[in-house]
C-alpha positions, 0 to 999 in steps of 0.5 A, a space after each residue: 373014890 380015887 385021887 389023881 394029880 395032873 402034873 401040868 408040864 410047861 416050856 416057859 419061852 413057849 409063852 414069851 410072845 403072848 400079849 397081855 390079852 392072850 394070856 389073860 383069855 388063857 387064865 380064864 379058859 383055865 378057871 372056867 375049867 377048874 370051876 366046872 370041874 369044881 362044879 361037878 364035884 370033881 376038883 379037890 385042888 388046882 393051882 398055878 405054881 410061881 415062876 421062881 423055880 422054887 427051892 430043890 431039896 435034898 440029903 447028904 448024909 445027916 445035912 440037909 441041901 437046899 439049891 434054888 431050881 429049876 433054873 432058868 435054863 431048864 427047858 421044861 418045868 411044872 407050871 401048876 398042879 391039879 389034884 382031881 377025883 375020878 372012878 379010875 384012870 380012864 375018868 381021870 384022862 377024859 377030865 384031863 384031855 378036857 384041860 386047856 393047858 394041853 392046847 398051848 405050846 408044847 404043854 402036857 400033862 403028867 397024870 399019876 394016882 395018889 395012893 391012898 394011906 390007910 
């Protein structure tokens, strides 16, 4: 059966003004969702990514370019990553439309197959 990553796209100021409380109910919305995904068979991988942006790699020529990023200006980054098990992109919405990152802010999600290599 078919893989699909959920890119779990995120305005980071969006959570700025979250007290303690609202963001931990929305930790827990977001586990129990993983563990019923889980549940059913459907969740191969999902994870919450560090808000350090992270490392941008890159070539010129033979040398290889490492720059931290995103930085913090950026208005949008990925803030976690999904990789679940659906018969087709049509399962593969309905799992994502059910995922609490899409009730918050101005969050989405990108949703894209992995291709399998044979």
């Amino acid at each position: 059966m078919p893989s699909f990553v959920l890119l779990l796209h995120e305005h980071p100021e969006d959570y700025a003004e979250m007290s303690p409380a609202e963001m931990q109910a929305t930790v827990e919305r977001s586990q129990a969702w993983r563990q019923r995904l889980a549940a059913a068979g459907k969740l191969s991988l999902g994870e919450k990514l560090t808000d350090d942006g992270g490392r941008q790699l890159s070539r010129a020529g033979s040398r290889t370019i490492v720059t931290d990023g995103p930085y913090a200006e950026a208005a949008e980054v990925i803030g976690g990553l999904c990789i679940v098990i659906a018969a087709d992109y049509a399962e593969a919405e309905r799992i994502a439309a059910d995922c609490p990152h899409l009730g918050h802010g101005r969050n989405r999600i990108e949703l894209r197959q992995v291709e399998a290599l044979g």
